[in-house]
C-alpha positions in Angstrom: 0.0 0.0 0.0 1.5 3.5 -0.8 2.3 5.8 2.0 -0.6 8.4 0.7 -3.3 5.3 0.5 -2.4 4.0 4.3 -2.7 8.1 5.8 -5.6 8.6 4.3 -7.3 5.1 5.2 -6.1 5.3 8.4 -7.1 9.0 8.8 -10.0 9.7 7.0 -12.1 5.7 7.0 -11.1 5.1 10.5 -10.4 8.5 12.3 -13.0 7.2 14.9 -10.3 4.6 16.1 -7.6 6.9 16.8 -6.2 7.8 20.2 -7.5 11.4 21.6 -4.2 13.7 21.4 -3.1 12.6 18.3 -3.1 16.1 16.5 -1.5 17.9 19.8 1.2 20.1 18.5 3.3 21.5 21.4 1.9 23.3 24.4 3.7 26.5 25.5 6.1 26.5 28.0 8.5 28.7 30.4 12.1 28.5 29.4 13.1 26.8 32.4 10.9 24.1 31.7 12.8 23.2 28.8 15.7 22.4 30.8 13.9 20.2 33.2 15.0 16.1 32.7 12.7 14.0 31.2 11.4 10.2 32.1 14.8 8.1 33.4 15.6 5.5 30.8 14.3 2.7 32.9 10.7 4.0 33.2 10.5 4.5 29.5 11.2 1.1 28.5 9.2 -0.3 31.0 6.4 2.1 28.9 7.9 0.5 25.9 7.1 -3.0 26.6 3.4 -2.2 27.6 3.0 -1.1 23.8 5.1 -4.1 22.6 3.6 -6.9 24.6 -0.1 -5.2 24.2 0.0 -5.4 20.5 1.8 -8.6 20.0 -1.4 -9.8 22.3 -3.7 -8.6 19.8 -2.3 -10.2 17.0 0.6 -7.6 15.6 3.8 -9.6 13.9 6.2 -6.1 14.2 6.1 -3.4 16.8 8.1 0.1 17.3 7.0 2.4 19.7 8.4 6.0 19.9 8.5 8.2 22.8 9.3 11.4 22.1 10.0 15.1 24.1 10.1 17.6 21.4 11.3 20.9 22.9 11.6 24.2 20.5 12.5 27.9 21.5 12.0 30.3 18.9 13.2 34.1 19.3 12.5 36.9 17.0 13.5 40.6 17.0 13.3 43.4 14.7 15.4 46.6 15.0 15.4 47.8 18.3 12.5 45.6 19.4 11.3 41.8 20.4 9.0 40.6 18.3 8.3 37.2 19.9 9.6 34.6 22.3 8.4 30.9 21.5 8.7 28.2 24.0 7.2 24.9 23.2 7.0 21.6 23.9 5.4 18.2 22.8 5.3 14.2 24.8 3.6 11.8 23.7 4.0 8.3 22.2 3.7 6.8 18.6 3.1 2.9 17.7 3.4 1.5 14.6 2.8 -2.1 13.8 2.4 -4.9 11.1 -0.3 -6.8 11.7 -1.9 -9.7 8.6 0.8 -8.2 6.9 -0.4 -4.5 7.3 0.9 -1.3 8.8 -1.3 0.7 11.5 -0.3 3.4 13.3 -1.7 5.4 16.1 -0.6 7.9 18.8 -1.4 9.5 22.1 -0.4 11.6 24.5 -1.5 10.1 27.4 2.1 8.8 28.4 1.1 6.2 31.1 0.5 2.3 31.4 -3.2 2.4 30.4 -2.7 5.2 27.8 -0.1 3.4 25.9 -1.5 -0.2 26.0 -5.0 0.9 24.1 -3.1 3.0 21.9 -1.4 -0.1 21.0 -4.2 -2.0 20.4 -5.9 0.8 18.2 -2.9 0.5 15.9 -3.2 -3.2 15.7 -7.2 -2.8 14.8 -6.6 -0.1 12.2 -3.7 -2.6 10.3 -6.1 -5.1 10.1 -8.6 -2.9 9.2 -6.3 -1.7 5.9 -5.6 -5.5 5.6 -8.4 -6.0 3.6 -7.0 -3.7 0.8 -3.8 -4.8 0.7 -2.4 -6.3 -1.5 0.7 -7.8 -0.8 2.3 -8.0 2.4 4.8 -5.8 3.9 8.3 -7.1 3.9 11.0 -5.2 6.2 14.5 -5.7 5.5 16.2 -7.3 8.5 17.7 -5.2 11.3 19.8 -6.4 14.5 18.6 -6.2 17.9 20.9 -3.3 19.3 19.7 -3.7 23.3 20.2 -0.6 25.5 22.0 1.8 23.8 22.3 5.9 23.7 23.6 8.4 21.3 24.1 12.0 22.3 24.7 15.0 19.8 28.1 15.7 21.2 27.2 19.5 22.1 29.6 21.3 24.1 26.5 23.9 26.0 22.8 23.3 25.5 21.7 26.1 23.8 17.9 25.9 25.9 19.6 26.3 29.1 21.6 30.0 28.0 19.3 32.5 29.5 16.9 33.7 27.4 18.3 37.5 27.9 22.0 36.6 26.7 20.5 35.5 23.6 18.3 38.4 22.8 20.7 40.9 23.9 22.8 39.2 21.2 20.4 39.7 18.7 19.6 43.2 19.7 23.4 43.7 18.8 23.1 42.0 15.7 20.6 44.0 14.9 22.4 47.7 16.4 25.4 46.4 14.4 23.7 46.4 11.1 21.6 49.4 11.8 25.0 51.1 12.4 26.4 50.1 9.2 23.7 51.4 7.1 21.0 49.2 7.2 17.3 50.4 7.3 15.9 47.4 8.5 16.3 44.2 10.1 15.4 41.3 11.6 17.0 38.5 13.4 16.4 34.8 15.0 17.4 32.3 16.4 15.8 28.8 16.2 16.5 25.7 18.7 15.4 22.2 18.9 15.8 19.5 21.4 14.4 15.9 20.4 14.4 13.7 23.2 13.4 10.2 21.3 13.4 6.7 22.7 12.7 3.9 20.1 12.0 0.1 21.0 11.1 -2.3 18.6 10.3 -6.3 18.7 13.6 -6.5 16.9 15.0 -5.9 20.7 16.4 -2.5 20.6 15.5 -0.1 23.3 17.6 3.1 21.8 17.6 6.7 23.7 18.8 9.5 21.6 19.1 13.2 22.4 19.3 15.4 19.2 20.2 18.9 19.5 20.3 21.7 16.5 20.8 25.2 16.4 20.4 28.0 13.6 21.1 31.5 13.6 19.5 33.9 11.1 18.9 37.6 9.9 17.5 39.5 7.1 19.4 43.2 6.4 17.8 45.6 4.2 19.0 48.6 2.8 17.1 51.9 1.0 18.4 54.4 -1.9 15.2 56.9 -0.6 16.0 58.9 -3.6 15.7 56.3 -6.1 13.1 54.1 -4.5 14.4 51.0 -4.5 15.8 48.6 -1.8 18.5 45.8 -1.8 18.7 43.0 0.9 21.0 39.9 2.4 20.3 37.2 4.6 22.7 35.4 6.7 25.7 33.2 5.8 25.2 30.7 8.7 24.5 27.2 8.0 22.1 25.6 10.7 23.8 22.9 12.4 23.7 20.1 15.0 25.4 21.8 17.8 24.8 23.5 20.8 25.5 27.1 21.5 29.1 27.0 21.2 28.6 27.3 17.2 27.9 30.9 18.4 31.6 31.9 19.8 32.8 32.5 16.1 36.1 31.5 16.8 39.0 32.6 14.6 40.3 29.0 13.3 36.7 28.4 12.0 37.1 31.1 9.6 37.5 30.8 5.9 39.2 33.8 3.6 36.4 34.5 0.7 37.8 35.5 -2.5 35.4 38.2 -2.4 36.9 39.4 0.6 35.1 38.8 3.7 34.5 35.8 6.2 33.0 32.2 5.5 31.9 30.6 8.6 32.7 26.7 9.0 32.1 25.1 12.3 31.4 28.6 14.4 29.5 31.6 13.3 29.9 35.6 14.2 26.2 37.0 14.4 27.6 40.3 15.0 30.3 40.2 11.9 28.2 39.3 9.2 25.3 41.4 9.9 28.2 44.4 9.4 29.0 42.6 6.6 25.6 41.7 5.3 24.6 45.8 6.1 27.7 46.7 3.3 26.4 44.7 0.7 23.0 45.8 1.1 24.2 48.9 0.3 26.6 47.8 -2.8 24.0 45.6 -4.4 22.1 49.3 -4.9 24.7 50.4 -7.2 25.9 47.0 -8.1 26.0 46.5 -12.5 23.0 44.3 -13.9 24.8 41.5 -15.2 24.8 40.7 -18.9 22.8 37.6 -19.8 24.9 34.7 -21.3 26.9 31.8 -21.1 29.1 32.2 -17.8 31.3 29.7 -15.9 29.9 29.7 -12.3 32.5 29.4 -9.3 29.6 28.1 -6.3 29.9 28.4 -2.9 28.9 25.6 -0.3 26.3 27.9 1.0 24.7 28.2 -2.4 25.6 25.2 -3.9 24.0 23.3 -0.8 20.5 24.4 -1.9 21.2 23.5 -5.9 22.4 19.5 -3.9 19.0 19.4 -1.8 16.7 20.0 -4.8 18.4 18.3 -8.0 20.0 15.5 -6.5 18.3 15.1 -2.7 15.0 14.9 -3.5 14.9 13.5 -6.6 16.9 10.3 -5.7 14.3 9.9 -2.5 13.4 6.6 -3.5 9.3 7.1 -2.6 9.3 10.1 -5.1 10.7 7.7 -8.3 8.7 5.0 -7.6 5.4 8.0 -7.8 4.6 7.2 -3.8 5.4 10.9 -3.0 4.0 13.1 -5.3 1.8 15.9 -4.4 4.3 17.7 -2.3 6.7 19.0 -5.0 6.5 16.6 -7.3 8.1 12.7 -8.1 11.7 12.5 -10.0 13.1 12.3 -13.3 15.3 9.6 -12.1 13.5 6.7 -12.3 14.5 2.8 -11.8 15.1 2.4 -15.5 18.2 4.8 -15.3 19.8 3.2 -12.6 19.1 -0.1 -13.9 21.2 0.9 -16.8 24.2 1.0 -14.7 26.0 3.4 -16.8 23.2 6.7 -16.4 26.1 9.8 -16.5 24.0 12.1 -14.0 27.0 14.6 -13.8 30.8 14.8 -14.8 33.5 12.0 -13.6 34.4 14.4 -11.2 31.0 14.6 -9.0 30.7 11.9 -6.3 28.2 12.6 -4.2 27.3 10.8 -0.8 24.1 10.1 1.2 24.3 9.5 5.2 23.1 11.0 8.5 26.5 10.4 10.7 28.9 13.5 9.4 29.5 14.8 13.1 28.1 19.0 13.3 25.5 18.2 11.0 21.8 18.4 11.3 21.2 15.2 10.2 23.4 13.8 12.6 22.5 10.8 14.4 23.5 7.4 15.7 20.3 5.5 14.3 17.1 6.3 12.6 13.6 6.5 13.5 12.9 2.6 12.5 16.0 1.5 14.6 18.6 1.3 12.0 21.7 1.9 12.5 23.2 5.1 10.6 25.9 4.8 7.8 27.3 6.2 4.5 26.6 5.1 1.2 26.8 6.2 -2.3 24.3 8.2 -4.4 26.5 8.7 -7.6 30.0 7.7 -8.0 32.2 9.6 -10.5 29.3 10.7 -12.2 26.9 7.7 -12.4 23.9 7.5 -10.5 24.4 4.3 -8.1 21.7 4.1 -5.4 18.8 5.9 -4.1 17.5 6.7 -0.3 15.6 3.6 0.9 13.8 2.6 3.9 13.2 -1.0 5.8 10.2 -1.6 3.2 11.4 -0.1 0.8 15.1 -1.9 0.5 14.0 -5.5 -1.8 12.6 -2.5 -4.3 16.2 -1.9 -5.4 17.8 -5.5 -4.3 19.2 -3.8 -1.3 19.7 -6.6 1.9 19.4 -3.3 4.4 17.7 -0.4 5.4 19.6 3.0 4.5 18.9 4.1 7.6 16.9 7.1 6.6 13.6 6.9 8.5 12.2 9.5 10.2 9.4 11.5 11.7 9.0 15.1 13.2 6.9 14.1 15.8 5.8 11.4 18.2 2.3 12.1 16.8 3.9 11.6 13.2 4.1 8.1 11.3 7.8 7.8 10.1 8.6 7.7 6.6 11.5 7.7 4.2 13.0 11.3 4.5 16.3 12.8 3.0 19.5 12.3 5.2 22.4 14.5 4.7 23.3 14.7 0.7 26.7 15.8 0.0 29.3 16.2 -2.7 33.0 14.9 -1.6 35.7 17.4 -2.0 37.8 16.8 -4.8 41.4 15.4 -4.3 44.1 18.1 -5.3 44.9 20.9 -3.5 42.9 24.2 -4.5 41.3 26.8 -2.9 38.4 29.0 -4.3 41.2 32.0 -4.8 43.2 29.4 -6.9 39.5 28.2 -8.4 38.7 31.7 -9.4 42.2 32.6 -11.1 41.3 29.8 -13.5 38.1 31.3 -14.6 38.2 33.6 -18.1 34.3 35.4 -17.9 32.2 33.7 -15.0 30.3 34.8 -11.9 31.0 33.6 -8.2 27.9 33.2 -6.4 27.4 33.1 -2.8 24.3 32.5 -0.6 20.8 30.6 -1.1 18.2 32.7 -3.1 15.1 32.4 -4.9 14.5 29.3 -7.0 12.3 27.1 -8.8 12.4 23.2 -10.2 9.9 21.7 -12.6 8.2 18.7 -10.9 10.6 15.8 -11.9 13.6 17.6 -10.6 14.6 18.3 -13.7 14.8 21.4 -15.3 15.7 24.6 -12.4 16.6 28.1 -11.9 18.7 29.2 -8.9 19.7 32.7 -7.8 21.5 33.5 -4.8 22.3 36.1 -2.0 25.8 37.9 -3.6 27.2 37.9 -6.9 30.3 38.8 -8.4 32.1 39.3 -11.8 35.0 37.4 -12.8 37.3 38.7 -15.4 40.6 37.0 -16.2 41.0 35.3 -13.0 40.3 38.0 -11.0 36.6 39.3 -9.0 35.9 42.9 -10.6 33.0 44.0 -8.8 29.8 43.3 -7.3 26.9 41.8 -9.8 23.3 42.0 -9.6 20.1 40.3 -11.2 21.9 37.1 -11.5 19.9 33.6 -11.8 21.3 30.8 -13.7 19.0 28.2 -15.7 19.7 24.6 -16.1 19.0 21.0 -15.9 20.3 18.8 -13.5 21.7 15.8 -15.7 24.0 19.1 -18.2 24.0 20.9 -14.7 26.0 18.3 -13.2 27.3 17.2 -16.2 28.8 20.7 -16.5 30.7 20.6 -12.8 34.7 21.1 -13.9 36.4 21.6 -10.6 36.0 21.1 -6.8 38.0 22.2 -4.4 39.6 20.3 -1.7 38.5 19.3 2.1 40.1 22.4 3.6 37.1 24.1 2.1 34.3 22.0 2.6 31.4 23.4 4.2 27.9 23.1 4.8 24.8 24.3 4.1 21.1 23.6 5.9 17.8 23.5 5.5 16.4 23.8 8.9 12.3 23.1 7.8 12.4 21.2 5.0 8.4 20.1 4.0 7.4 16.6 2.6 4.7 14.1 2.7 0.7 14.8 3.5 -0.2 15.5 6.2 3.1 17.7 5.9 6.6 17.1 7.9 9.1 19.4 8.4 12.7 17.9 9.2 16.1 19.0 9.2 19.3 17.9 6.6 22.7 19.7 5.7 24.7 19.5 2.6 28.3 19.5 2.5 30.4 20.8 -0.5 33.4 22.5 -1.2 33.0 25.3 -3.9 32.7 24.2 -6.8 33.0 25.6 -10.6 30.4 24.9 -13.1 31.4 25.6 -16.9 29.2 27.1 -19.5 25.9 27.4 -17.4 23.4 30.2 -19.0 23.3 32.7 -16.8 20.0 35.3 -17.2 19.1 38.7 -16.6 16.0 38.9 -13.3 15.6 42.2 -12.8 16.4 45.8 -14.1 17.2 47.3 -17.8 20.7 46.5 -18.7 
């Protein structure tokens, strides 16, 4: 049964069955409650084998039960002001089983003995239920019992537990800083998420994870009164799986930008970008419209990350080729027959590009996945050619795989996991070279920094990117600031078109912090690694004003 089918069966036909609390959200919260220590490890598996041994009673073949603390705080400011403090958090339990060969899921929030036994049984009554329209049984690839076991995001200060003030005083100065600098507006935030998840399954893993991520953000805007017109830049962070200590911008984290100011690698300077970010504002008002026409692109990781996510992440999600996933942004031009092949050149000899959800700093970072897999690394395409997709316990005999990937997940205890992208990332090429050294190769091209507007056709196919900062290059050297830039593609010539990578010195990531999929909608979190990256003969058009 596809994914859409067994939601809205088990939703819509027998929405009677399932547990009050299913739909709860979050309840607010003070910020000290967030700190607070949730259920010892011992009471929450004794919770888990309520769920397991009730619905094994009742007929189920496979059990996992989640129980999950979801813990958010959200700040926003604008200028001199606080726009909003958002503390938030969500408990509750999720049970999924197979049952005459069915899934059935169901959830509650009523986290106690009784609670979490009927819950159990209602997802063993709705699998049945769907059993009658199913077709062939489900068929999980096989998974080792793990036991006891933790993982930790190895933070070195839990960004929840830093007094609310310290952190909006540093935004205020973000904001003073920018306003200082030129700016005419601005607005900055901060995002944080704790999840708390324990997973135990009739496989015989009882696994506690705490998952920690952190992302820093802003918005600058500067006016030319006299002209009308206004010019803006976001942020160069990269959300990441850390605590607060990616805030001490520390020196060694620092990258030289051929453009001539700061990247940020594993530490980020609020306070120095958003001077930065107030100076471009104001040279992008004067900056010359770039001439449309064939350009070699020099992109960096914080651009290039979104171009990864969209023409090779999603589309290689293996639920969107096989047409499972399709109303949220579309299925994938990459279909089974390609890969099949063997020999389907989906970029240059040059591009490798890896899936997993272990790279340490990451937001995808974690020791196992949300069906008790154990996390790993594995190839998407390898010097060039497409290899493998993103596949889940179900999903895994589809493309003759004997293991999960290790890439289920869901936002929410109240959510039914599913397959969801893990970290995407191009490997760093093997010879020494920096972006200066990258851009001193390049005749007429533009370097392009930041994530910007875009769009992709339905099958991941053919795009158009733009980005936050663009800059001539002439002769190997950056002479000036361009503006209007956008480049138009498609993602087998896009890829096919990649000339040069630099090496792991550079390498970088870029996140998306609330990245949609699925109905009903989930929002997860997944970074992609690159070092820049040049891109020869891309057609580069005009977006804006009269040349």
């Amino acid at each position: 049964m596809k994914r859409r089918d067994f939601i809205h069966l088990s939703g819509l036909g027998l929405g009677a069955m399932i547990t009050p609390g299913v739909l709860a959200m979050g309840n607010t919260v003070t910020a000290e409650q967030l700190t607070i220590p949730g259920l010892e490890n011992a009471a929450k598996k004794n919770l888990a084998d309520v769920a397991l041994n009730a619905a094994k009673a009742k007929g189920a073949s496979y059990t996992d039960v989640r129980i999950g603390r979801y813990l958010q705080q959200f700040l926003f400011t604008r200028e001199k002001n606080v726009e909003n403090i958002t503390n938030a958090e969500s408990f509750g339990v999720g049970i999924r089983v197979i049952a005459d060969g069915t899934w059935g899921f169901a959830a509650t929030s009523d986290v106690t003995p009784d609670g979490i036994k009927a819950c159990a049984e209602t997802a063993v009554a709705i699998a049945k239920a769907n059993a009658r329209l199913q077709s062939e049984p489900v068929v999980l690839a096989p998974v080792p019992g793990y036991g006891e076991v933790t993982w930790n995001t190895p933070i070195q200060k839990n960004a929840l537990a830093v007094p609310v003030k310290e952190k909006i005083d540093l935004l205020l100065s973000v904001n003073n800083a920018a306003l200082d600098n030129g700016a005419a507006f601005v607005n900055s935030n901060l995002f944080m998420i704790n999840e708390q998840k324990y997973f135990a399954s009739t496989d015989g893993s009882y696994i506690d994870q705490d998952i920690h991520r952190i992302w820093p953000t802003f918005n600058v805007t500067a006016v030319n009164k006299a002209e009308g017109n206004f010019r803006s830049r976001q942020a160069l962070s990269a959300p990441m799986g850390m605590g607060y200590e990616y805030m001490d911008g520390l020196a060694k984290d620092k990258l030289a930008n051929p453009a001539g100011f700061n990247s940020y690698k594993n530490s980020y300077d609020m306070v120095e970008d958003a001077v930065a970010a107030a100076k471009h504002s104001k040279e992008k008002l004067t900056a010359k419209s770039v001439l449309p026409g064939k350009y070699d692109l020099v992109l960096d990781p914080d651009h290039l990350g979104l171009t990864i996510h969209e023409s090779v992440g999603h589309p290689l999600e293996l639920d969107r080729v096989l047409g499972y996933e399709a109303n949220y942004a579309g299925t994938s031009f990459a279909t089974l027959d390609k890969w099949k092949a063997g020999d389907f050149k989906y970029g240059s000899d040059k591009v490798n590009i890896v899936a997993d959800k272990t790279q340490p700093l990451s937001l995808g970072n974690t020791g196992y996945d949300d069906e008790g897999v154990k996390c790993k690394e594995w190839d998407l395409i390898k010097n060039g050619v497409l290899v493998n997709y993103q596949a889940i316990r179900d999903q895994a005999k589809i493309i003759n795989e004997s293991e999960s990937h290790g890439c289920c997940f869901a936002d929410n205890w109240s959510s039914v996991q599913f397959q969801r992208m893990p970290n995407v990332s191009l490997k760093p090429g093997t010879e020494k070279l920096s972006a200066a050294d990258m851009v001193k190769g390049v005749e007429k091209g533009v370097y392009i920094i930041g994530r910007g507007s875009y769009s992709i056709d339905q099958q991941r196919y053919n795009f158009q990117f733009g980005g936050q900062l663009f800059y001539e290059i002439k002769n190997g050297e950056i002479v000036g600031m361009l503006e209007d830039v956008a480049y138009q593609s498609n993602t087998q010539e896009f890829w096919n078109s990649c000339a040069q990578i630099c090496d792991k010195d550079d390498y970088r990531f870029f996140g998306s912090f609330f990245d949609g999929k699925g109905q009903p909608s989930q929002s997860s979190a997944v970074s992609h690694g690159s070092s820049t990256t040049r891109f020869d003969g891309v057609n580069v058009i005009n977006t804006g004003r009269k040349i």
